[in-house]
N, C-alpha and C positions, 0 to 999 in steps of 0.2 A: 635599630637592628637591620642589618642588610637581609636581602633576597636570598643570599645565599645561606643567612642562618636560617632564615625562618623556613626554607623549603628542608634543611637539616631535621629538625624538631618536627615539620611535619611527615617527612617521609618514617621517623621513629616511630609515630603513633600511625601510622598508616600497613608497616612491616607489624604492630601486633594486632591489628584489627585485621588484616586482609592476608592471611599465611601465605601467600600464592604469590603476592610480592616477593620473597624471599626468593623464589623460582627466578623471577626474570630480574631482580640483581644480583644475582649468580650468574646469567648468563652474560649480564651485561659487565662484570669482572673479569670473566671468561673471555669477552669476547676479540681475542687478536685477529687482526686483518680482515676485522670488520664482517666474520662468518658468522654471527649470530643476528647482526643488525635487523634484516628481512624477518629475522623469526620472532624476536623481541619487538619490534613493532608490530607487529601480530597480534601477540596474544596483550601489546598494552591496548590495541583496539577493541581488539574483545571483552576485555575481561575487567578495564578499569574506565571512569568518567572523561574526560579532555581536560576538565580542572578540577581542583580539589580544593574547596571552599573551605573557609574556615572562618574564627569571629573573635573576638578576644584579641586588640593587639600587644598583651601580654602574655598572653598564655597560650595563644595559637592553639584553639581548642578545633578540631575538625567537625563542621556542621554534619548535618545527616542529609547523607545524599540518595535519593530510589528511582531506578530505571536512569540512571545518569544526570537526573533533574535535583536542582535542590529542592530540598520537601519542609524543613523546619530547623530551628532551632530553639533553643529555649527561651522563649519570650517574653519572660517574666519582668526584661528588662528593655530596651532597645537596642541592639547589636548593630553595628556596621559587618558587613560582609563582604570579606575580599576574596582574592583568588589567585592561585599561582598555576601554569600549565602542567600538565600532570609530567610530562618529559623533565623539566626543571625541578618537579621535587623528586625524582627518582635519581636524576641523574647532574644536575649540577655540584660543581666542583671549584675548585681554586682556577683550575686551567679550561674550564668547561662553565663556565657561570650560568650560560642560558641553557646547559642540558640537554644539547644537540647531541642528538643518538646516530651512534658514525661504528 
């Protein structure tokens, strides 16, 4: 599975965990001639981690992240744990693959 599906799949389960997501891809739809960029980075600094970890390379399960740190996952088993930049799951695309926010 490429980068670009798996940031797809994670940003679905991240828009119903984090409602507030929805805000700033909205804005980031909105955003012609690049008037919102300054604002949308903003509030992606504030408000969400740098990366968004996750484990299952099937199922792209989102680990638990607190104060921006990973904290746990379920360990019942051994998990590898990767990571995609938080810009690239929000915003990668067919013509934007690394999710450069413009």
């Amino acid at each position: 599975m490429t980068q670009l599906q798996i940031a797809e799949k994670l940003r679905e389960q991240i828009k119903a965990e984090w409602p507030y997501v929805s805000i700033i891809l909205a804005l980031y739809a909105n955003n012609t001639d690049g008037k919102f960029t300054e604002r949308i980075q903003d509030m992606i600094d504030r408000l969400l981690p740098r990366e968004v970890f996750y484990y299952n390379e099937y199922e792209f399960k989102l680990a638990k992240v607190y104060n921006y740190k990973l904290v746990s996952v379920s360990m019942d088993k051994k998990h590898t744990i990767y990571c995609l930049p938080i810009n690239q799951v929000l915003f990668s695309s067919e013509d934007n693959p690394k999710g450069k926010l413009e």
